[in-house]
C-alpha positions as CSV (number, residue, x, y, z in Angstrom):
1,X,130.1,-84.5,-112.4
2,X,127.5,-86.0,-109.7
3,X,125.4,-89.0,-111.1
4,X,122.1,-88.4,-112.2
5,X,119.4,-90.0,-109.2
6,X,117.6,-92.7,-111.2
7,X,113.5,-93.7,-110.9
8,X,112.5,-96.6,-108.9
9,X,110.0,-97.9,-111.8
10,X,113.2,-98.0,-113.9
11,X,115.1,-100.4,-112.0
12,X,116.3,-103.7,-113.9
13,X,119.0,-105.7,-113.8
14,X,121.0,-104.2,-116.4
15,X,123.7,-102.7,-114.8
16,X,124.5,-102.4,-110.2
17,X,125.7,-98.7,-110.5
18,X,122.2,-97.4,-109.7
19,X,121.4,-94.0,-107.5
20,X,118.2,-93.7,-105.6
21,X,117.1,-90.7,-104.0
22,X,114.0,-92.5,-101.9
23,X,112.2,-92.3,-98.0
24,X,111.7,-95.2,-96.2
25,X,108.0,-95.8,-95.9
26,X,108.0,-98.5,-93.8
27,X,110.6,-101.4,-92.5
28,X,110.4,-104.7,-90.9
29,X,112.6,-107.3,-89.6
30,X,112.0,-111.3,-91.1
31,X,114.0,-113.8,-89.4
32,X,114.3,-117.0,-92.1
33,X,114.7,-120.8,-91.6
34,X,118.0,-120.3,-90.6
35,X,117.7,-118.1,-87.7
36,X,119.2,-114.9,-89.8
37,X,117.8,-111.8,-89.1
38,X,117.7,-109.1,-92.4
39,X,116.2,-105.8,-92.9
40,X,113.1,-105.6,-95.6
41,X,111.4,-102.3,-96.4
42,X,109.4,-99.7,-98.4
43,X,110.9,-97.0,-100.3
44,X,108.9,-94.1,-102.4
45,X,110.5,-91.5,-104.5
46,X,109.6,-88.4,-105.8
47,X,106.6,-90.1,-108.4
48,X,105.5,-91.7,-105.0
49,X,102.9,-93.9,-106.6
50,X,103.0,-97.5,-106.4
51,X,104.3,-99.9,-109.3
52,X,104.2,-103.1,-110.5
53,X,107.8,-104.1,-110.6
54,X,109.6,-107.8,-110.7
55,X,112.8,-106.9,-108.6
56,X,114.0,-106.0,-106.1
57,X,117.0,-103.5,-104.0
58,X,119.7,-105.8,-102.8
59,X,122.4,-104.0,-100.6
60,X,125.8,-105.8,-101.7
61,X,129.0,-104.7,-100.1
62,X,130.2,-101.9,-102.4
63,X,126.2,-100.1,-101.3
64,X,126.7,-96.5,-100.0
65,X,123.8,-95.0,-98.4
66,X,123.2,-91.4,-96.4
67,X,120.5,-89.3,-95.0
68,X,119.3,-86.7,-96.8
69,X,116.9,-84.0,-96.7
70,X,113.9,-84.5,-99.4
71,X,111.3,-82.0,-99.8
72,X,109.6,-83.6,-102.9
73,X,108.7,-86.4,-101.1
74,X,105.9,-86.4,-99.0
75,X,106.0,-88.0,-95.0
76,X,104.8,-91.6,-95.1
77,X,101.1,-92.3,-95.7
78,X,98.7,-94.6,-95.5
79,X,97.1,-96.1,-98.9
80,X,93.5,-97.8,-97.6
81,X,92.2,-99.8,-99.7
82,X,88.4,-99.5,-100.6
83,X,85.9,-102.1,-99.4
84,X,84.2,-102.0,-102.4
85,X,87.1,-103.1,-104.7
86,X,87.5,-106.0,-102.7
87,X,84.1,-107.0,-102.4
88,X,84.1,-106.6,-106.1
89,X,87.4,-108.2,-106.6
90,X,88.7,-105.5,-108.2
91,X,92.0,-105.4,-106.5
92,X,95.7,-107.5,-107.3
93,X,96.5,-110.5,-105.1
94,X,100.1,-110.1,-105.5
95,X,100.3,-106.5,-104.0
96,X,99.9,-105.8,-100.5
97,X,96.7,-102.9,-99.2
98,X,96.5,-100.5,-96.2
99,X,93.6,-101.5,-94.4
100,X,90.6,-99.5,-92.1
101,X,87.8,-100.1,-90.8
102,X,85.8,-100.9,-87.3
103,X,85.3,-104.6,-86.0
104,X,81.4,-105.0,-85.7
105,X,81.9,-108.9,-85.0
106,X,84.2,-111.3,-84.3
107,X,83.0,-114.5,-85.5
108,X,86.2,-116.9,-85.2
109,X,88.3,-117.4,-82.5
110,X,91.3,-120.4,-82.3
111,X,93.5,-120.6,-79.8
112,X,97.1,-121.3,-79.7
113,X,96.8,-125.2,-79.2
114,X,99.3,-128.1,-79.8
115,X,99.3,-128.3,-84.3
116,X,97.1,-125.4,-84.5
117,X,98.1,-121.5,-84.9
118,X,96.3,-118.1,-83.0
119,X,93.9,-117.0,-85.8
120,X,91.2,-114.2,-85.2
121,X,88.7,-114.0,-87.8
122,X,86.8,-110.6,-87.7
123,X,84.6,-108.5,-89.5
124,X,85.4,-105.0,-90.8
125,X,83.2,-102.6,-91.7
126,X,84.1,-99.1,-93.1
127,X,82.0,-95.6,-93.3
128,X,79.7,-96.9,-96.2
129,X,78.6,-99.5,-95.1
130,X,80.7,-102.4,-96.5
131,X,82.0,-105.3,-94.6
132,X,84.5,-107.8,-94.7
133,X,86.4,-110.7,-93.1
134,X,90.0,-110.2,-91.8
135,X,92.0,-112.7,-90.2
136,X,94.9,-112.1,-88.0
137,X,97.5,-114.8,-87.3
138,X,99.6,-115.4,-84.7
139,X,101.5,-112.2,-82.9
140,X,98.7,-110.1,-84.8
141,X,95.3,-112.5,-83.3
142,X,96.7,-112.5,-79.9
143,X,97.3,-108.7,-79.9
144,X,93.8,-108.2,-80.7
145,X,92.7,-110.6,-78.2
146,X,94.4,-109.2,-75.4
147,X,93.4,-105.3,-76.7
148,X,89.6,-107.4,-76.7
149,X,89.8,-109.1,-73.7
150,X,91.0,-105.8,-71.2
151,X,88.2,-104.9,-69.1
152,X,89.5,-101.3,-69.7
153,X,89.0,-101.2,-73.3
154,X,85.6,-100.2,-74.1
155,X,83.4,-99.1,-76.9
156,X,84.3,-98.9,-80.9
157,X,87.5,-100.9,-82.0
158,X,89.2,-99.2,-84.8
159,X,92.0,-101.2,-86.6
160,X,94.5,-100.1,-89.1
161,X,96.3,-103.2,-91.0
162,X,99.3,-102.3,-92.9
163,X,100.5,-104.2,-96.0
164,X,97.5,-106.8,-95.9
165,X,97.0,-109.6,-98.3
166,X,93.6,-109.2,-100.5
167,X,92.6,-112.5,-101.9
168,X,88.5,-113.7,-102.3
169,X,87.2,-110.8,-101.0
170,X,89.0,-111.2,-97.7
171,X,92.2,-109.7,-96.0
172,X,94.7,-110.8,-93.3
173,X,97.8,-109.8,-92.5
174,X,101.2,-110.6,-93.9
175,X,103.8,-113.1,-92.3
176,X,106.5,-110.6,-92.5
177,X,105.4,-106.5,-92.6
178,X,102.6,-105.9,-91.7
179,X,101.7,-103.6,-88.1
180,X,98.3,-104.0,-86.6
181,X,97.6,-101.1,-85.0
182,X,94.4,-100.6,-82.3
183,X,92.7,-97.6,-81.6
184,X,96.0,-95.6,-81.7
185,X,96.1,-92.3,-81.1
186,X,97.0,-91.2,-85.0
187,X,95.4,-89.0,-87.2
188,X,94.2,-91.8,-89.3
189,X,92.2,-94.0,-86.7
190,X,91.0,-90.5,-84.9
191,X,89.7,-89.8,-88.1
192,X,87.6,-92.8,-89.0
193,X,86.6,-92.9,-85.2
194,X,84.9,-89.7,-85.2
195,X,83.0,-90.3,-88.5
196,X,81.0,-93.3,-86.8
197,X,77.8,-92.9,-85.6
198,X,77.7,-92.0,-82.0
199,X,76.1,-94.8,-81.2
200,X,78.5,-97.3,-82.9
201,X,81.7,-95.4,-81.4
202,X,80.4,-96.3,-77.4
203,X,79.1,-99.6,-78.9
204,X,82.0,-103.0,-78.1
205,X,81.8,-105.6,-81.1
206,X,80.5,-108.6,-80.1
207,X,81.1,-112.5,-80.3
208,X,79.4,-114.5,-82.3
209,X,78.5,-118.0,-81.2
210,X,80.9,-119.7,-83.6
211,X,83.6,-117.5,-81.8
212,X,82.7,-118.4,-78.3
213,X,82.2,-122.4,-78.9
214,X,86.0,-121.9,-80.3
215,X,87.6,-119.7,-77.2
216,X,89.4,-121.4,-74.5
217,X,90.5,-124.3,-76.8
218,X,87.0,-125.5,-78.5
219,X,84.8,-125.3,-75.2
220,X,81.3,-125.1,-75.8
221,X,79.4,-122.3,-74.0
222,X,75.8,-122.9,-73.6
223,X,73.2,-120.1,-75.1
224,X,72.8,-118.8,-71.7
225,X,76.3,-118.6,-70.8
226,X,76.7,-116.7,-74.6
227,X,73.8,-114.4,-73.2
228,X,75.3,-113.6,-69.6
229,X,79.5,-113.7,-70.9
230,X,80.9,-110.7,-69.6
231,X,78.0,-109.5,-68.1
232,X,77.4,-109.2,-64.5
233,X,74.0,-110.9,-63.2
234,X,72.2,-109.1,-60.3
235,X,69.1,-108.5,-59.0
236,X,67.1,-105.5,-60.0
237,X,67.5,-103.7,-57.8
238,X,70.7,-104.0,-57.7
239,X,71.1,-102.7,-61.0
240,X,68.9,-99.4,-60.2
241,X,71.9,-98.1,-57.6
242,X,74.4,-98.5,-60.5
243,X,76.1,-95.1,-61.2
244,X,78.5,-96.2,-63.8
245,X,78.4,-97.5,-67.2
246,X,77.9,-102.0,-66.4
247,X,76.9,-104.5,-69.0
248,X,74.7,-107.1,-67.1
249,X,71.8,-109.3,-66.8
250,X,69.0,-108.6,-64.8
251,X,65.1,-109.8,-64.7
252,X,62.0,-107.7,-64.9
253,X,58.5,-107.6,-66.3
254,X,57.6,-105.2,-68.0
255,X,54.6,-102.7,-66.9
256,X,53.7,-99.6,-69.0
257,X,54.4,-97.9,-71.7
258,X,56.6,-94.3,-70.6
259,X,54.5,-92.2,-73.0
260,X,56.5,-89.2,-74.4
261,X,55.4,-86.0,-76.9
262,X,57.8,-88.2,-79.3
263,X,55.9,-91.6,-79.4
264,X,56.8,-94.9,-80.0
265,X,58.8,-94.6,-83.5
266,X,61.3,-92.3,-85.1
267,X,62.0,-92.0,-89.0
268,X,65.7,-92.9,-89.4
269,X,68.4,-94.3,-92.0
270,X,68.0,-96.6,-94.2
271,X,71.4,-98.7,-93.4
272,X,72.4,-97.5,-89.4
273,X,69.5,-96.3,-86.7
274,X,70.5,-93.1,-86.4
275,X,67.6,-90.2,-86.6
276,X,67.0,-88.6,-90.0
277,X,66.5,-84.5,-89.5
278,X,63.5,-84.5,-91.6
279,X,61.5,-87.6,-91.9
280,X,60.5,-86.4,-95.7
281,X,63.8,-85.4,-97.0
282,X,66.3,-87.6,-98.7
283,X,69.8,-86.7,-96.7
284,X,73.2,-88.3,-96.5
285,X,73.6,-89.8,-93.3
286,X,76.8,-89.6,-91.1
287,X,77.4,-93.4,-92.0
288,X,77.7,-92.4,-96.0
289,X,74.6,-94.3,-96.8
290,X,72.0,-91.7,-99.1
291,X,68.9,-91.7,-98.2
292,X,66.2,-91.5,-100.5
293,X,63.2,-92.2,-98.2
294,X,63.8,-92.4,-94.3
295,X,62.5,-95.6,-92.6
296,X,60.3,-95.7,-89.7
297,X,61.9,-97.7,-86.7
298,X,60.8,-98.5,-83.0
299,X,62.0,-96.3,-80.2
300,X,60.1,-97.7,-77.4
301,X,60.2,-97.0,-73.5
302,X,59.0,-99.4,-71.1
303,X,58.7,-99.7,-67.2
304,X,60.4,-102.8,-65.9
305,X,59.8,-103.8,-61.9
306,X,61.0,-106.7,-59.6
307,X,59.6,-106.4,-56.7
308,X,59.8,-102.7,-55.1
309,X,62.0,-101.9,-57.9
310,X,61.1,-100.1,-61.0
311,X,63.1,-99.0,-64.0
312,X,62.8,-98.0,-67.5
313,X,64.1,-99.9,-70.4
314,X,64.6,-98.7,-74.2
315,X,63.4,-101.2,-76.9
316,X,65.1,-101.0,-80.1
317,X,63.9,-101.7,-83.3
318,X,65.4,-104.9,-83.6
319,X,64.1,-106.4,-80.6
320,X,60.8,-105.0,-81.4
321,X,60.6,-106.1,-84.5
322,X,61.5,-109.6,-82.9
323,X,59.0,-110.0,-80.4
324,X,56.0,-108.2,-82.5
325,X,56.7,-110.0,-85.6
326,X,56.4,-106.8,-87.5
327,X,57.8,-104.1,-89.0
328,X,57.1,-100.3,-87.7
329,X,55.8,-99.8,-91.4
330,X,53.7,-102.7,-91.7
331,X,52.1,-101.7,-88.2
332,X,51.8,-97.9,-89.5
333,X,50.3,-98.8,-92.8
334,X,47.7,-100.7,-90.6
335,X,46.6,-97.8,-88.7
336,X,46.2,-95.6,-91.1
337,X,44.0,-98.3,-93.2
338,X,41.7,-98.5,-90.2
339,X,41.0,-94.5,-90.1
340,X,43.9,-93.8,-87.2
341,X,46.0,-91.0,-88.7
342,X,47.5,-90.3,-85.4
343,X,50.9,-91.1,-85.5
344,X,51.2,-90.3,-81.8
345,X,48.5,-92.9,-80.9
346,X,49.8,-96.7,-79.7
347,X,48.7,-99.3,-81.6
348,X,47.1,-102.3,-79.7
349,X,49.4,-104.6,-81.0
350,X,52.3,-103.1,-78.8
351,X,50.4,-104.6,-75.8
352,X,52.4,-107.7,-76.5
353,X,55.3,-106.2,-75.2
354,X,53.6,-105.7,-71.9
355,X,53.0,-108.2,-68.9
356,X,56.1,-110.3,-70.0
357,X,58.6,-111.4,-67.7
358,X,61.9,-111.2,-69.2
359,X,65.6,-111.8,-69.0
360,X,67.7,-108.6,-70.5
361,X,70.9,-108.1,-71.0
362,X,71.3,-104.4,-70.5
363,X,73.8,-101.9,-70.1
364,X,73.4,-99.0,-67.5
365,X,74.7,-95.8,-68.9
366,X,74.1,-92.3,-70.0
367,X,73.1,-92.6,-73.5
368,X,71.4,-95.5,-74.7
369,X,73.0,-98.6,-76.5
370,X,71.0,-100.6,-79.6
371,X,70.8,-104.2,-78.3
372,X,69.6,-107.1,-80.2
373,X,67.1,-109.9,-79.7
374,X,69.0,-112.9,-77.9
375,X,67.0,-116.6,-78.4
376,X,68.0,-118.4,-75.3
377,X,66.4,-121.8,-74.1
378,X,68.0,-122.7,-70.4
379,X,67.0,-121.2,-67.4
380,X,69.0,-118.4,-65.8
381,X,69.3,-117.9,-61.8
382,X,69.8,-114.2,-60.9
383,X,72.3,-113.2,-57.9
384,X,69.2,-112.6,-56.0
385,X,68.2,-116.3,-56.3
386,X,65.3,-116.0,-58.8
387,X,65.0,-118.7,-62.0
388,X,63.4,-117.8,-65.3
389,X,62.5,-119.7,-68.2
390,X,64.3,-118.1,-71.1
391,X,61.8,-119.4,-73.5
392,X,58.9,-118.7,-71.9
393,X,59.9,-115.3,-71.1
394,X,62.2,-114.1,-73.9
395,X,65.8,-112.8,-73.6
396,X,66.8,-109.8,-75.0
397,X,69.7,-107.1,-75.2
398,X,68.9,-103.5,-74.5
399,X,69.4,-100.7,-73.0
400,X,68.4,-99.4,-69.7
401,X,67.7,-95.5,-68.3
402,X,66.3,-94.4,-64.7
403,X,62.4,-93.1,-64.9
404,X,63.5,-90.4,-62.6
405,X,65.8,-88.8,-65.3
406,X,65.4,-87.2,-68.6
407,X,65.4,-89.4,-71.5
408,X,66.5,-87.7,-74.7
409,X,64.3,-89.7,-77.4
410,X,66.6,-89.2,-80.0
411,X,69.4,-91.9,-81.2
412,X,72.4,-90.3,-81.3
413,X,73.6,-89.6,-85.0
């Protein structure tokens, strides 16, 4: 008579004749003090649920084990673990989560230096919204940094973290178990990828200042050198014969507004900048976020020349709302208080964005990136030999289109 096959949750240490019938969800090598290498791994059976349990499968000599076909069993999974449990703390320190979500920063950076360990501390966000810090050590930091770092890699960085630790609201990965896996071409990651708002997935997370005064062994990079890091500085027009996607920094003043039948703000969501398809509808937006009320937000195009060269620039609402010292709202409100119920009609105040000579970091492609505002103090000289007070002239991040083409007004959702 064959032996009954026995639950996992029922394991104790009452008896050694037990009889699993399990798939191996995942397994890992660990290497101890000693230099001995042994086996660890994940097995699920047919309740595949995850349980609280205090022991653990040992193989001993007299262990028997075959491979079987099991059609109650589902293929491994992934289990992610909500942001908004962790946040909350509503999660179990001593079990290990599946992990997903896109880096929007990286705001910690140490490199592999005499008494100190490779730690990457990043910021994950998922599809509602929610972000939190991860930090991968060692073989899992420097595999991001070099995924980071490869001039090839561009836009959205996706990670999936198996087996994480959870602890203060924060994840990183485990010593032993855990795969980091980048932008892979898996269901999973595919998935989340295409849920982003367009804009987001063509969109590289950035440094933060803390991270780049910590990469390279603690050297400290200047606000202008943080303003022109990876980018390439020309002239320009330089930049106006550019027929491929390049980040880089460039100077200009700016000259006119480019007037379109779609003005100088859009009504969009409440948490990303993408458009809302009816400004007087509540909606769920592509990012999860409901909408009760769309907000207005600047959408501005402006024509930039240096010398004989003239282009046109996209101003976000962020580096709008920077320079103007004002929201779209506030300004809105304004108009209509003084009798202008023309939405289509510029408001005077805009002017300030004119006649300014400026530093931007832009980036030359097809659809429009969002940038952000950049303070910057030092003086910048261009590959065409000109100097610019940052200060006196502002620096900003943006995005730049040719006047000769058709602009599409809309962000992309």
């Amino acid at each position: 008579m064959s032996r009954k096959v026995d639950s996992v949750k029922d394991i104790n240490d009452s008896k050694e004749t037990w009889r699993l019938a399990v798939r191996i969800m995942d397994v890992w090598s660990v290497v101890n003090n000693k230099g001995i290498e042994h086996l660890e791994m994940i097995v699920m059976d047919s309740l595949w649920k995850v349980c609280d349990h205090s022991k653990k499968i040992v193989f001993l000599g007299g262990t028997t084990m075959k491979a079987i076909e099991l059609q109650n069993i589902p293929p491994k999974g992934y289990f992610f673990k909500d942001f908004g449990e962790i946040l909350q703390g509503e999660c179990k320190t001593d079990r290990l989560e599946d992990i997903i979500g896109a880096v929007s920063e990286i705001n910690h950076i140490q490199s592999n230096t005499p008494g100190k360990k490779v730690v990457v501390s990043v910021v994950l966000k998922d599809l509602k919204g929610n972000c939190i810090n991860c930090n991968l050590w060692e073989i899992y930091g420097s595999k991001f940094l070099a995924y980071y770092n490869d001039p090839k890699n561009n836009g959205a960085i996706v990670i999936l973290l198996t087996h994480a630790m959870v602890k203060d609201g924060q994840v990183s990965n485990a010593w032993s178990g855990s795969k980091l896996l980048i932008n892979e071409d898996i269901p999973e990651i595919q998935d989340f990828m295409s849920k982003l708002p367009t804009n987001e997935q063509k969109e590289k997370p950035t440094q933060s200042a803390k991270s780049l005064s910590n990469w390279s062994g603690g050297s400290q990079y200047s606000p202008v050198e943080r303003f022109v890091h990876n980018a390439k500085c020309m002239s320009l027009s330089q930049f106006c014969k550019i027929k491929h996607e390049t980040l880089c920094v460039t100077v200009a003043t700016t000259l006119k507004f480019a007037v379109s039948k779609y003005g100088w703000f859009y009504y969009g969501c409440t948490r990303c900048s993408s458009k809302a398809p009816n400004p007087e509808k509540a909606y769920e937006c592509s990012c999860g976020q409901k909408v009760e009320q769309p907000i207005p937000r600047y959408k501005i195009e402006i024509y930039v020349s240096n010398g004989e060269s003239k282009y046109q620039f996209v101003f976000w609402d962020s580096e709008c709302a920077a320079i103007l010292g004002m929201t779209v709202e506030f300004m809105h409100n304004s108009m209509v208080e003084n009798g202008e119920d023309d939405p289509m009609v510029y408001p005077d105040e805009l002017e300030m964005l004119l006649n300014k000579k400026m530093a931007f970091r832009v980036k030359n492609q097809s659809k429009t990136e969002y940038a952000k505002l950049v303070p910057n103090k030092e003086n910048l000289e261009t590959s065409a030999g000109e100097e610019v007070d940052f200060e006196a002239s502002g620096a900003t991040q943006l995005s730049g289109t040719k006047p000769s083409k058709k602009v599409k007004i809309e962000p992309s959702s």
